[in-house]
Structure formats: structure tokens, C-alpha cells
C-alpha positions in Angstrom: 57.5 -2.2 67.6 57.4 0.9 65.1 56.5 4.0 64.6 57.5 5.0 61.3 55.2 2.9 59.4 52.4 1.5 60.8 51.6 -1.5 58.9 48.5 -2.8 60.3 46.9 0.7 60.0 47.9 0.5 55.7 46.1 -2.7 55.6 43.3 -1.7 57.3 43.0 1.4 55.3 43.2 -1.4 52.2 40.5 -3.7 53.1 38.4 -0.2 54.0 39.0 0.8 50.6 38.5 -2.4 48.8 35.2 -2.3 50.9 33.8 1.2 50.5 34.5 0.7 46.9 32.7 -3.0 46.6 29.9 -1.4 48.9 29.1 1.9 46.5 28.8 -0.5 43.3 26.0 -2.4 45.3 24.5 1.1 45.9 24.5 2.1 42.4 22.9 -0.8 41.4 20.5 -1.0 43.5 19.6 2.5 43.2 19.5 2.2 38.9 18.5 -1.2 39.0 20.5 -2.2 36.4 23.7 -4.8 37.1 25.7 -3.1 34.1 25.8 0.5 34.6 29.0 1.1 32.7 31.1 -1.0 30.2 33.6 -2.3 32.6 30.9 -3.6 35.1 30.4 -6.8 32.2 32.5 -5.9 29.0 31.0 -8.7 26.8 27.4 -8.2 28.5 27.3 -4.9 27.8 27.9 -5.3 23.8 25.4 -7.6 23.7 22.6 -6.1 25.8 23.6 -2.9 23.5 22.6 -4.7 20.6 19.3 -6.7 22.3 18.3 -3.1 23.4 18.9 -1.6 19.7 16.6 -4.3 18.3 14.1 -4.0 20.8 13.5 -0.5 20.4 13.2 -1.8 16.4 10.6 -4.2 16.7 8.3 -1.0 18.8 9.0 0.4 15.8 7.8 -1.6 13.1 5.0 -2.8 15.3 3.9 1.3 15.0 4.4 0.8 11.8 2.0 -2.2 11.1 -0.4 -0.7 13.3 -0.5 2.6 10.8 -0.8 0.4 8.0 -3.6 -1.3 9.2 -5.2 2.1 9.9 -4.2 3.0 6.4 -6.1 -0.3 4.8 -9.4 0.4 7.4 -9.5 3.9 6.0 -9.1 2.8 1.9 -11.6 -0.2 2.9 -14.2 2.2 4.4 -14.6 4.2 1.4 -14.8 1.1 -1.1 -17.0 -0.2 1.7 -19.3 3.4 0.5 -18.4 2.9 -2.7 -19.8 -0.8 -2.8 -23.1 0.4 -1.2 -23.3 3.3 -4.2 -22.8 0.5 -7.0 -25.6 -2.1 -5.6 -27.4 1.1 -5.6 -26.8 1.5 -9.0 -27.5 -2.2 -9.7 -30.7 -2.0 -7.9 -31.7 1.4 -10.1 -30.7 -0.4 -13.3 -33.0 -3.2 -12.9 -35.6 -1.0 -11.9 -35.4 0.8 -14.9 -36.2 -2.7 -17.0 -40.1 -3.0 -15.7 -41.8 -2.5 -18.6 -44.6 -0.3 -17.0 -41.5 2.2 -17.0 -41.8 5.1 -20.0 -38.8 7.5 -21.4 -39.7 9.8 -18.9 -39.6 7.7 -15.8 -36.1 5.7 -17.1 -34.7 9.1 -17.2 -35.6 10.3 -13.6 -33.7 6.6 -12.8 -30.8 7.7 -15.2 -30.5 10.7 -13.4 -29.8 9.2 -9.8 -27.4 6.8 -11.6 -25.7 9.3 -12.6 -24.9 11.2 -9.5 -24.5 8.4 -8.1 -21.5 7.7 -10.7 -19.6 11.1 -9.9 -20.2 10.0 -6.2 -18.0 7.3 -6.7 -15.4 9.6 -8.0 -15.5 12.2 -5.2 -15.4 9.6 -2.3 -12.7 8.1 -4.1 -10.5 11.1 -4.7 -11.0 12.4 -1.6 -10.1 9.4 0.6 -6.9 10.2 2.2 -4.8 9.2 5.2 -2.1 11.7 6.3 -3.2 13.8 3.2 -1.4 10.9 0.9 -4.4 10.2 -1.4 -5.2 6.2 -1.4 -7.6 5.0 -4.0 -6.2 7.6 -7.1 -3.4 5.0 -8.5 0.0 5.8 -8.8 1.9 7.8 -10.9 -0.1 8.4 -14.3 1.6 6.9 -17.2 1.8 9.5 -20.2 -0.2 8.9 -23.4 1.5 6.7 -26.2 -0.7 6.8 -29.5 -3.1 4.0 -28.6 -6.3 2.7 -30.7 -8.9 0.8 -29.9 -12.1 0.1 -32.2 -15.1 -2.5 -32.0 -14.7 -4.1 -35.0 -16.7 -7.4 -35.4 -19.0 -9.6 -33.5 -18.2 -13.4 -33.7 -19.0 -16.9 -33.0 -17.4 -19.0 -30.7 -14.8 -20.9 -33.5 -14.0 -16.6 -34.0 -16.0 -16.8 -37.7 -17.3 -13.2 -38.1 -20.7 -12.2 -38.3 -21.2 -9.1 -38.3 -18.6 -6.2 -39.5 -19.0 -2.9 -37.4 -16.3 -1.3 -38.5 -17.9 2.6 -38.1 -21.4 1.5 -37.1 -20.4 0.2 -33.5 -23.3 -1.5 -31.5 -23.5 -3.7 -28.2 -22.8 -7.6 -29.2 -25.7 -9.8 -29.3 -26.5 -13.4 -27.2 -25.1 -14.9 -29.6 -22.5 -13.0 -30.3 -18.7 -12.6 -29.0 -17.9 -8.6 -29.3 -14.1 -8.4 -30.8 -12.2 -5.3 -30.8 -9.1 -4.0 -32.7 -6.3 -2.5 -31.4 -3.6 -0.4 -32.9 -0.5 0.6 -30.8 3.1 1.3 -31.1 5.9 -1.5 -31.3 8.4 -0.7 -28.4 11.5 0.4 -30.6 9.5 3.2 -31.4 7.9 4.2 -28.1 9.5 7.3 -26.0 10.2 6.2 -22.2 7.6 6.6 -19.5 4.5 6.9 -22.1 2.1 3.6 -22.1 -1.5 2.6 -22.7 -4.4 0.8 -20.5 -5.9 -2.3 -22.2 -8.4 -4.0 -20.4 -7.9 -2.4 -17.1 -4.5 -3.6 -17.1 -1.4 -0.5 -17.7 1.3 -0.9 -19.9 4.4 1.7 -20.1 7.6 1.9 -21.5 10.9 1.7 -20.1 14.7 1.6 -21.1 16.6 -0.8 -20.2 19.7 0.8 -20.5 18.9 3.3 -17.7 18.5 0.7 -15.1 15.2 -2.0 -14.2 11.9 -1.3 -14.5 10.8 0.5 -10.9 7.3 1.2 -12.2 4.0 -1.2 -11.0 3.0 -1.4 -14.8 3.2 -4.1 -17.0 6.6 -3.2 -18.7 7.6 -3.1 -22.2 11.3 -2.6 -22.9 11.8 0.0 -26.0 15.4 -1.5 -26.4 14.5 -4.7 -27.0 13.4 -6.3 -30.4 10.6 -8.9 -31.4 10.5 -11.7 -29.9 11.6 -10.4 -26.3 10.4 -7.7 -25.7 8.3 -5.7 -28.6 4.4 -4.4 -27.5 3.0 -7.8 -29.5 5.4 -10.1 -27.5 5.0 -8.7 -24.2 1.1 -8.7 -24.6 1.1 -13.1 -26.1 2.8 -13.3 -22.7 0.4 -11.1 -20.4 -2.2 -13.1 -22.0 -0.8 -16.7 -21.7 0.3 -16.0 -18.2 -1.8 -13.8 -16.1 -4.4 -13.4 -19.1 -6.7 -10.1 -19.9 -10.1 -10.8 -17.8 -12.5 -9.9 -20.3 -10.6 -10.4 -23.5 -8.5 -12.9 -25.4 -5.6 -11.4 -27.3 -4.3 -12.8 -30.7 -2.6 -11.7 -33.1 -4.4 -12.1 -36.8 -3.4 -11.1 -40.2 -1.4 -8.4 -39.2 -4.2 -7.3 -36.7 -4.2 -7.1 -33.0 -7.7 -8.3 -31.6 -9.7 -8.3 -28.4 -12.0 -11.2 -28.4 -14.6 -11.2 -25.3 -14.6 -13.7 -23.2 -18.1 -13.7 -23.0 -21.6 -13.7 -25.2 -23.7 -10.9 -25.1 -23.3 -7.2 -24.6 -21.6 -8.2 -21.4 -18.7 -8.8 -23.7 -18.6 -5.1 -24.9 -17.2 -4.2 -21.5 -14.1 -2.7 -22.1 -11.8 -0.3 -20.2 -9.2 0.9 -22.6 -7.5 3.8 -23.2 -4.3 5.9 -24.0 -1.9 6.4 -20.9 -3.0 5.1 -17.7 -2.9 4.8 -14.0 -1.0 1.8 -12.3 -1.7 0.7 -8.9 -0.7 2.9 -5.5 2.2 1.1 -4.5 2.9 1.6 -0.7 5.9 0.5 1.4 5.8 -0.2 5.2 8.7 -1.6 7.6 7.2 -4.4 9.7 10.4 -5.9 10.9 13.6 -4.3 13.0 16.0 -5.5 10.4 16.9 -4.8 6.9 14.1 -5.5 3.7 11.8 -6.7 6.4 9.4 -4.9 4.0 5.6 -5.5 3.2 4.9 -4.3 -0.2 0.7 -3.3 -0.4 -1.2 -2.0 -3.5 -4.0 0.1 -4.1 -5.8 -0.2 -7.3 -6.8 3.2 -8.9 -10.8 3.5 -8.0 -12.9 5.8 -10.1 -15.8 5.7 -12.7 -14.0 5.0 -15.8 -11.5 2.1 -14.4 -14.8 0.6 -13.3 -16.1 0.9 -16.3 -19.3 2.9 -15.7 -17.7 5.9 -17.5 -16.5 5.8 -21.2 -15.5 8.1 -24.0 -19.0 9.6 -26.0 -19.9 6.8 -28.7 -19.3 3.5 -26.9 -21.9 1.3 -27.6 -24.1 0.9 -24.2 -23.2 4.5 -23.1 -25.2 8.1 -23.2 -24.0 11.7 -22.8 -23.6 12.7 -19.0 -25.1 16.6 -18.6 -26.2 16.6 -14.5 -22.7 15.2 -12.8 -21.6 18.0 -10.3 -17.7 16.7 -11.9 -18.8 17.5 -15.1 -20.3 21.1 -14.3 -17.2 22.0 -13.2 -15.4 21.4 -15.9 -17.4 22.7 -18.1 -17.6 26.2 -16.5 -13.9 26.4 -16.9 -14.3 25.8 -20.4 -16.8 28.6 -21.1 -14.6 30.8 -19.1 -11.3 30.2 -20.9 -13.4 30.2 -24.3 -15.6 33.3 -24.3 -15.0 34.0 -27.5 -16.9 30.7 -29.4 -20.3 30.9 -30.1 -23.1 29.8 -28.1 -23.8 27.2 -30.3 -19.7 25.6 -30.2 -19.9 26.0 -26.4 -23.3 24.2 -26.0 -22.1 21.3 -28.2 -18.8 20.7 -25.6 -21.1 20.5 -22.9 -23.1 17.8 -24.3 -19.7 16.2 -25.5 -18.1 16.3 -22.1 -18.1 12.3 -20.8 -20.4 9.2 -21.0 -22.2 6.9 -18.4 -23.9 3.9 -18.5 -27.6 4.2 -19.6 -30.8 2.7 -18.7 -33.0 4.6 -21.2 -33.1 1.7 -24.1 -33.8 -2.0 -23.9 -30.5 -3.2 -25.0 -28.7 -0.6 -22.6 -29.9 -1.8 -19.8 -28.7 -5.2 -20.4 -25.5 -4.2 -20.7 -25.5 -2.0 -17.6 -26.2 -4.4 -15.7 -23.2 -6.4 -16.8 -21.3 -3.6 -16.2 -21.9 -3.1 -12.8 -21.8 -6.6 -11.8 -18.0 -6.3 -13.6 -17.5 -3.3 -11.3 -19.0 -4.7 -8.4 -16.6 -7.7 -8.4 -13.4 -5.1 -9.3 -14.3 -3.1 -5.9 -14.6 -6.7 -4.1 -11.0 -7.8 -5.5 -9.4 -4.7 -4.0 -11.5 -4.6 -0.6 -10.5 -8.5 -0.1 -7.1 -8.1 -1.0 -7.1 -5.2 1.8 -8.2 -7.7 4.2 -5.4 -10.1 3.1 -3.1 -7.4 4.2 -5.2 -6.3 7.0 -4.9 -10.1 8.4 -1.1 -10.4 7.4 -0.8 -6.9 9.6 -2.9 -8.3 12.4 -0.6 -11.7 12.5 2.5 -9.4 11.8 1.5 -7.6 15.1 1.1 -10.7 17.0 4.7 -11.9 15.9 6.4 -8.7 17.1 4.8 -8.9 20.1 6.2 -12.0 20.8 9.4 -11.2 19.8 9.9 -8.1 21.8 8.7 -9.6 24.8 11.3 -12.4 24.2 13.9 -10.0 23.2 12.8 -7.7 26.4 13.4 -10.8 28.8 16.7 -11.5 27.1 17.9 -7.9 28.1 16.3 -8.3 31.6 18.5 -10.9 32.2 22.0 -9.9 31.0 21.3 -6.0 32.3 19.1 -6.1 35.2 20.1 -6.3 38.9 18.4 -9.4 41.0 17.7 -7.1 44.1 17.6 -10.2 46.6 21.0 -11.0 45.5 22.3 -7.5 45.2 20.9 -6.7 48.4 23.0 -9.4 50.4 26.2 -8.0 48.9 25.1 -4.7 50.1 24.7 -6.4 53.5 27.4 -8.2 53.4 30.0 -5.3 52.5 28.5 -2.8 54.6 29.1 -4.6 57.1 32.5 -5.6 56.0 33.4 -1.9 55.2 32.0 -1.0 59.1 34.3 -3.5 60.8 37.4 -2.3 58.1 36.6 1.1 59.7 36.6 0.3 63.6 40.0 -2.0 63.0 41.6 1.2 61.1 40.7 3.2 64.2 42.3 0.1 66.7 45.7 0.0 64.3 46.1 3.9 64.7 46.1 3.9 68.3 49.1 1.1 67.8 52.2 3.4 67.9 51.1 5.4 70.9 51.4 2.2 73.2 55.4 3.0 72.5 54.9 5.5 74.6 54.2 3.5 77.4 57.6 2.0 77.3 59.4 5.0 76.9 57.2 6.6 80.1 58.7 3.1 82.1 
């Protein structure tokens, strides 16, 4: 027997140690209910439960994301939803205005609703925001390149003239295809960033050299030459690819022409113009991972890209006095220009924009054209917001999926199974209770020497 070292007791105290330490790892899991609370609990666990975790938190993420976009889409699709209602109005007021019990007088009462009706549209449209980011005013305007467009001839269906209007414009007849010239720069002589809108669709200018186009125009590369990439080129492929929706383009003894589509003064309907403003091009993250990206577009919505607006002289439009938009600007004008005459002020008022009339016969017809074209441009975008609208909705469902998937995954590698855990409690508990009671037996071992010394 010894004294010195008491052996049994250092074992004891070893297998009390081992215990207490077994028994305060059960504890802290239990208590955090996770089974890896630091790295060295499950090395290789850990890193990946890291990464499950990261991705999870992702997917919440972009599924906030989608959500807002949708919200963004509901909010764009109520206002065309407005603006629809205003153009059936308008439709409605149009054919009205062809019973031929109507006089002058009553057509203009009719014209006059049309046209506040008209700058309407414009207000709702501009004023349609979500977060204060504006929604249905396009994207960034394109400057002004020198554009022209004139309604030169009216022509049969083989595109034999019949009748020259060059400086006497006037709406095509049934017979009749309306055919416009166009006169715009070749792109080696363009400046960068400037463009031009033909037929609703916006063409701008870019250089090559300073990197890809980033625009949502139709591009037309000022360092390329004809074939690849000069203004005639670019607009034969537009037109044999996508194709113009109103117009055919050709290019004619040294002529660029606009040849409707259709007979009629429907085929007058023509949205043309210098500069011009390309679709709102919106980004959203809808995935946790990289260019998990859903690229959505809003088409610029106002009177003149719809067509019911156009500069004073087109055939099938009058002189717009009584718009609230119009007022507005015209009181600036006055201000700025005190010094004219009476006479040069009053003549800018009645110069300021044009709408589409109901007051003559041959207007009328054409107005209604008109607003059926502008009816079915509203009802492109608002369908094409419900194509993203459903894409979001099933975009949702998918990361929904996934996270609870994902979340499972994590549960599994991280997560403490209490039955389990609890046994081990248990079980070392009571193991670290009978490690204490046996160091307490071992210590009282050396004082039984004294016994045989006492004898």
C-alpha cells in the first residue's frame, strides 16, 4: 500500500473529468438546440451547414425580392388598367361623335372631353410611381439626331403612286396605302447617344469602340460602315426580322419609305419623331446565386407614343387649346416672353400640341383607328406585365420549395435530436455522479495505513 500517490484516486478524478466534460456538451446542446455549437463539435458539418445556412438566408432574399416585383407590376398594371378604361372612353366618344344628327357644335362639346381625357392619360401615367421610381415614363431619353419624316404619296397595293402629297398632306383613302418619306443620318456621321423614333420603335447611336451597346434601343453602331452597320442596314434588318407594325421599310431610288401596312386612313397612323424614349428596363434578383436575374420592361406610356398626340399639321389631327398639360406650359411661355406682342403670344398658344379630332367626317375615321392602335399598345404592355407577374408567382413557388428543402438539409446536419441527446445527458450524468462517489471511496484509501501503523 501507498501513500505518496494514490493511484485509484487519479483515475477517478480522470473518468470524473472525462464525464463532467462529456456531461456539459449534452447540456449545451440541449439548452441551444443545436448539435454543432462550435467548429470542433463536427469540422466538416459545420462548413457545410455554413454554407446551406448562407444560401438559405439568399433564397428569403430573392423571394422579397420577387414579391416587390410583383408589387411593382400590380402597381404599373393598375394605372394602364385606368388608362385602358380612359381610351374605351375615348373610343366610345369618337363613335358618338359620327351620328349624323350631331352638328359642329355638339362634335366639339365631344372633342372637348376627348381631350381631357387625352392629358389624363399623361398625368396618370407620369405620376405612377413605386418607391418614387417613376414606372410607365421610359427610360433614359435618347437625344435628338436630325430626323425627317414627311407623308409623301398614297399608293396601291403593287406600291404604283396615286396621289403625290408632297406639301398638301391628307389622311389616305380606302383605297389607298399612305407612304411616308424619311430622311435621317447614316451612322458614320451620327454623334454617340443621339437617335430617332420610327414607328414607335427607338433607335440610338452607339460606339463601338467604347465598349457594347448597354442601351434598350435598337442600336446603330457609328463605327461601322454599309452593309453592317449604317442607319439603312440596320433598319432592312429591323424590318425583315422583328418588322415595323404599321409600316413596311424599303429603300427606293435613293429614298427611304414608310409604306402602311394597311388601307385607309388607318394607315396614316404614325408615331415618329426625333430622339426618343426606350423602354424602362428594370432588374430584380429572384435567385440566391449569381445572374439569377429577371430582366422586366416597361414601355414608355403617354399620349404621343400612343399616338393620340402629334405635332400641329398631321393629317387626322386639330390644335389642342383646353388640356390642363398644355395650360401650363403655355403660362410659362407668356411669362418668360413678356416682351412679344399679344398677337405672337396668342399664335403659340394655338400652336402648342395636337390631338386626335372628331370634328370632320374623315377625322373621325381615322380616330377611331387610332385608338383601336392605342388600345392594343396598352394591352401588349399590360399582358406582358402578367407574363412577368405569373413568372414571379411561379418564381415564388420555386423558392419556396427550395428553402424549405434547403431548411431541412440544415436541420439535419446542425440540429440536436433531443431524445437522443437527452439519453446521453442521462447516461453521463449518471456516469459523472458515480465518478464522483468513487473519487470520494479512493481518497479515504491511504488513511486505512493508518490502521496498520495504530496495530
Amino acid at each position: 500500500m501507498k501513500i505518496l500517490n494514490n493511484i485509484p484516486a487519479l483515475q477517478g478524478l480522470h473518468s470524473l473529468h472525462s464525464n463532467n466534460g462529456l456531461l456539459n456538451n449534452s447540456i449545451q446542446k440541449l439548452s441551444s438546440g443545436l448539435r454543432i455549437n462550435k467548429v470542433a463539435d463536427d469540422v466538416s458539418g459545420y462548413a457545410i451547414s455554413s454554407k446551406i445556412n448562407s444560401q438559405i438566408h439568399g433564397v428569403k432574399q430573392a423571394n422579397s425580392n420577387a414579391m416587390d416585383s410583383i408589387a411593382i407590376i400590380q402597381t404599373a398594371e393598375g394605372s394602364l388598367n385606368e388608362v385602358t378604361d380612359m381610351l374605351q372612353r375615348i373610343r366610345e366618344l369618337v363613335v358618338q361623335s359620327g351620328n349624323g344628327t350631331y352638328v359642329k357644335k355638339d362634335r366639339e362639346q365631344i372633342q372637348q372631353e376627348i381631350d381631357h381625357l387625352i392629358a389624363e392619360i399623361d398625368v396618370t401615367t407620369e405620376n405612377t410611381e413605386f418607391n418614387t421610381k417613376q414606372l410607365l415614363v421610359g427610360g433614359k431619353p435618347v437625344e435628338e439626331a436630325p430626323f425627317e419624316i414627311e407623308l409623301k404619296r398614297t399608293v396601291d397595293e403593287n406600291g404604283k403612286e396615286i396621289a403625290d402629297l408632297t406639301g398638301k398632306p391628307r389622311l389616305a383613302r380606302l383605297d389607298e396605302y399612305a407612304q411616308y418619306s424619311i430622311r435621317v443620318l447614316d451612322s458614320s456621321t451620327a454623334d454617340e447617344g443621339t437617335g430617332f423614333t420610327l414607328d414607335g420603335v427607338v433607335f440610338e447611336y452607339y460606339n463601338s469602340e467604347n465598349g457594347p451597346y448597354k442601351g434598350s434601343a435598337q442600336p446603330i453602331d457609328i463605327k461601322k460602315v454599309k452593309p453592317e452597320g449604317s442607319t439603312s442596314a440596320v433598319l432592312h434588318t429591323y424590318n425583315t426580322t422583328v418588322g415595323f407594325e404599321n409600316f413596311t421599310f424599303s429603300e427606293e431610288e435613293g429614298e427611304f419609305r414608310l409604306t402602311a401596312k394597311e388601307k385607309g386612313s388607318v394607315g396614316n397612323y404614325m408615331v415618329s419623331h426625333m430622339g426618343g424614349t426606350p423602354e424602362n428596363e428594370m432588374k430584380s434578383q429572384i435567385g440566391s446565386s449569381a445572374n439569377e436575374i429577371l430582366d422586366f420592361k416597361f414601355g414608355a406610356i403617354s399620349s404621343a407614343m400612343l399616338g393620340l398626340m402629334a405635332p400641329v399639321g398631321t393629317p387626322g389631327y386639330k390644335e389642342i387649346l383646353n388640356m390642363e398639360k398644355d395650360s401650363t406650359r403655355v403660362q410659362r411661355k407668356l411669362v418668360n416672353k413678356n416682351s412679344r406682342s399679344e398677337d405672337e403670344m396668342a399664335e403659340e398658344v394655338t400652336t402648342v400640341r395636337a390631338g386626335i379630332s372628331v370634328i370632320e367626317d374623315g377625322d373621325i375615321q381615322y380616330a377611331i383607328g387610332a385608338v383601336d392602335k392605342a388600345i392594343g399598345k396598352v394591352l401588349k404592355s399590360r399582358t406582358a406585365m402578367g407574363a412577368y407577374q405569373n413568372r414571379l408567382e411561379h418564381t415564388i413557388e420555386k423558392l419556396n420549395v427550395t428553402e424549405e428543402v434547403m431548411t431541412e438539409s440544415y436541420s439535419k446536419i446542425r440540429d440536436t435530436d433531443m431524445a437522443m441527446e437527452m439519453a446521453e445527458y442521462t447516461r453521463t450524468d449518471v456516469l459523472t455522479q458515480s465518478a464522483m462517489a468513487m473519487l470520494a471511496k479512493t481518497n479515504e484509501l491511504p488513511s486505512s495505513v493508518l490502521q496498520l501503523l495504530q496495530s
